[in-house]
C-alpha positions, 0 to 999 in steps of 0.5 A: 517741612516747610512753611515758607517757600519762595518762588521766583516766577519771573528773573527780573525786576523793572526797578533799578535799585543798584544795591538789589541782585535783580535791580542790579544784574538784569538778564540777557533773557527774560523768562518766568515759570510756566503754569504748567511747571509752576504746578509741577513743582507744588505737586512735587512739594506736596508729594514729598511732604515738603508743604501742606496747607498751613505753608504760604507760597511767595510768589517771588524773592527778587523779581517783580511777580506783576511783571508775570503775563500768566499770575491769574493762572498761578493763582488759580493753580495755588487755589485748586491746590487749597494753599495760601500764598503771598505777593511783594511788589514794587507798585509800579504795575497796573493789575487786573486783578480777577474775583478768585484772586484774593481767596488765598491771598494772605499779605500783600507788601508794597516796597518803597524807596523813599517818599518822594520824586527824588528817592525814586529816581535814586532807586527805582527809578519810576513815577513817584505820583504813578506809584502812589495812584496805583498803591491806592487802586491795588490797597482798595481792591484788595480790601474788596477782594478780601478784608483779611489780606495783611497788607503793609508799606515796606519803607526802606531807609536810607540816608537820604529819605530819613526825612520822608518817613513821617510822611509815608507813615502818614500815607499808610495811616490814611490807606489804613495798612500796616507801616513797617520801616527798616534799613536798606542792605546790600541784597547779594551775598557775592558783593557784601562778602566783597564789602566784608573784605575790602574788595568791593570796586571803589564806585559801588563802595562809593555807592554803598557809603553815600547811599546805605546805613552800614553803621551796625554792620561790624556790630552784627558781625561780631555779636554773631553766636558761635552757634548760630543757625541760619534761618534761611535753612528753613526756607526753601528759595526756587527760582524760575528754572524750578533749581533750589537756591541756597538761600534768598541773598545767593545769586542763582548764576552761579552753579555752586549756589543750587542745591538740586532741581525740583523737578529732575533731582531727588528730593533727598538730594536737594536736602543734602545740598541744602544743609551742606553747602560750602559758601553757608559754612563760610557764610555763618563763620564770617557772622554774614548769616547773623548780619543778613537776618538781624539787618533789616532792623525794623524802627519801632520807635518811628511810630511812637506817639512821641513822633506822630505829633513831631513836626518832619524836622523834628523826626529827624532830628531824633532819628539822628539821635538815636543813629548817634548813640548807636555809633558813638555811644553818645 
């Protein structure tokens, strides 16, 4: 039923990316799913027919999934269970990654910021050097482990790294992974729908306005179709309880975004939940479904043979081009 499942094994990220539902709003506890319950839950999946061994298992939605003490054992789990599974992670955490880790392990995503100390500290908040030794050792050993990992950078732009993006293409060039960049977004359903409607508190829109490129925002909003259906229906998002969440972009604090527990509520139940939910009703009326899933715009133009041989400058110098044309039809 289901090809991609997201699982959040931990409910906390150590990044402090301030636009991000976990960089922003860290528990009071910090908890992940036990091996045990993990396995529970694939069981529970696998008996209601919900995945088979064409799905991939991600390992998580917000949180950092390095951060969790048990990962080798959840591993282990998805290997008996003969299933594929996916990791994204923000490079920060030095693993010990064990033989049988890598068996079905299909991508493997490294998140950044920017390309440089500066972007880090405005986002993450972490060693920028640090973070490039450990992508290097984690890139190598996945190679080891297991050639056919796809593996990439997730680049994401924002206003102040437009000039960096050469550079980090350049660094997954010469790790030989896939460079794939896109536009940072407000990630928490709650504060864009603020946004949408004016009411966001003036620091954080602040924040968004020096900071994020929301220029195709009301763009994305208005070419939403009438009958546009949300892909995230196709998702299934768990969180560390084992609760079914809505969609990737809805805080789970708040009750009215879960759909059914995997582990206590009938699956029939969940389902009902899941396609009947009153905030994806206004969710896709206000276009924010259409504005959620067409944002992350990925800048193919970036690796055209035009930009590898362009000097930094000279990269940006397009790339605020071409944000021209976009926002004043130039």
């Amino acid at each position: 039923m289901y090809k991609d499942i997201f699982i959040d094994i931990v409910n906390t990220c150590n990044a402090k990316c301030p636009f991000c539902i976990t960089g922003k709003n860290k528990p009071l506890m910090k908890k992940h799913l036990a091996p045990d319950v993990f396995n529970k839950i694939l069981k529970s999946l696998i008996k209601n027919q919900a995945i088979d061994n064409h799905s991939t298992i991600h390992l998580y939605n917000w949180g950092e999934p390095l951060l969790h003490p048990n990962l080798s054992e959840l591993v282990e789990i998805i290997n008996k269970n003969n299933l594929l599974y996916g990791l994204s992670t923000n490079g920060s955490i030095e693993f010990n990654f064990p033989d049988y880790f890598y068996d079905n392990l299909t991508y493997l995503k490294f998140s950044l910021p920017g390309f440089s100390e500066e972007s880090y500290k405005k986002i993450h908040g972490f060693s920028f050097k640090k973070i490039l030794i450990n992508i290097e050792q984690i890139v190598n050993r996945v190679k080891k482990g297991n050639s056919k990992t796809y593996m990439e950078l997730n680049f994401h732009i924002y206003q102040f790294n437009l000039d960096e993006i050469k550079a980090c293409s350049d660094f997954a060039k010469k790790l030989k992974v896939n460079f794939v960049p896109y536009n940072a977004i407000l990630n928490h359903w709650d504060n864009l729908n603020l946004y949408l409607e004016k009411k966001l508190p003036y620091e954080e829109l602040l924040d968004v306005s020096q900071k994020l490129l929301m220029y195709n925002f009301n763009d994305l909003l208005r070419e939403s179709p009438v009958e546009y259906k949300c892909p995230q229906f196709d998702l299934l998002v768990i969180d560390e309880n084992a609760n079914v969440i809505g969609c990737c972009q809805l805080p789970k604090e708040n009750k009215e975004y879960i759909c059914g527990n995997i582990l206590t509520d009938s699956w029939e139940r969940i389902l009902r939940n899941k396609i009947s939910m009153p905030v994806c009703s206004n969710c896709l009326s206000k276009g924010l479904a259409y504005y959620i899933n067409n944002s992350l715009i990925s800048f193919d133009f970036i690796n055209s043979n035009k930009i590898e041989k362009a000097a930094t400058l000279d990269l940006f110098k397009l790339i605020i081009k071409r944000f021209k044309q976009k926002i004043f039809n130039e």
